[in-house]
C-alpha positions in Angstrom: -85.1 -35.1 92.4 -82.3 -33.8 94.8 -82.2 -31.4 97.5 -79.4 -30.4 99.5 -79.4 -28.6 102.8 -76.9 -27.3 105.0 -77.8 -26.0 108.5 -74.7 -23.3 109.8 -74.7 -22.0 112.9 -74.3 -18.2 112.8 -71.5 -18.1 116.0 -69.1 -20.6 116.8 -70.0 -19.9 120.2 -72.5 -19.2 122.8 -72.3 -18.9 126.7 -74.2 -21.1 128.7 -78.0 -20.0 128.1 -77.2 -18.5 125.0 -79.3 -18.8 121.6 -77.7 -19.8 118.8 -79.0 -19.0 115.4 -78.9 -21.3 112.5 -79.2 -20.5 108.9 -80.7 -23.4 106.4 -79.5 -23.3 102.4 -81.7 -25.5 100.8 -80.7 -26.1 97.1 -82.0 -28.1 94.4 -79.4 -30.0 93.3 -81.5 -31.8 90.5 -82.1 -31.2 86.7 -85.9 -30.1 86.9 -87.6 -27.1 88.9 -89.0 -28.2 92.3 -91.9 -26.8 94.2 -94.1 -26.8 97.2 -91.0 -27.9 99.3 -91.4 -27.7 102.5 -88.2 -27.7 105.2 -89.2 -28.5 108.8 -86.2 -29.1 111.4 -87.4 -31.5 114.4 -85.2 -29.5 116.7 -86.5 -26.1 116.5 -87.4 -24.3 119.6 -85.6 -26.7 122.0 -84.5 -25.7 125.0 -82.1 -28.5 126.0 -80.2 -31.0 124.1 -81.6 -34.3 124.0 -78.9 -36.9 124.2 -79.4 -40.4 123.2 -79.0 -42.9 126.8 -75.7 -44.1 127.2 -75.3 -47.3 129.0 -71.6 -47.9 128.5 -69.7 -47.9 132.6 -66.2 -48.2 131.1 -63.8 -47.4 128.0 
């Protein structure tokens, strides 16, 4: 089994506030037919980024 996905933005880009669309291509890139697939994307609706903590003081 093989799925691919690819997640394009539909603007390179946005003002500050803005809301940027995103397209999802999911193919199946395997040699039998696939079904109930289900896509979710764990950042959908978010308002803010979430960046990971960063500890590091200097270069």
């Amino acid at each position: 089994m093989g799925i691919g996905i690819i997640k394009t933005a539909t603007s390179r880009r946005a003002s500050p506030g803005q809301a940027v669309l995103y397209e999802l291509e999911v193919v199946n890139t395997g040699a039998i037919e696939l079904t109930g697939i289900v896509v979710s994307d764990p950042l959908l609706g978010v308002k803010k980024p979430r960046w990971p903590a960063c500890n590091r003081t200097s270069a």
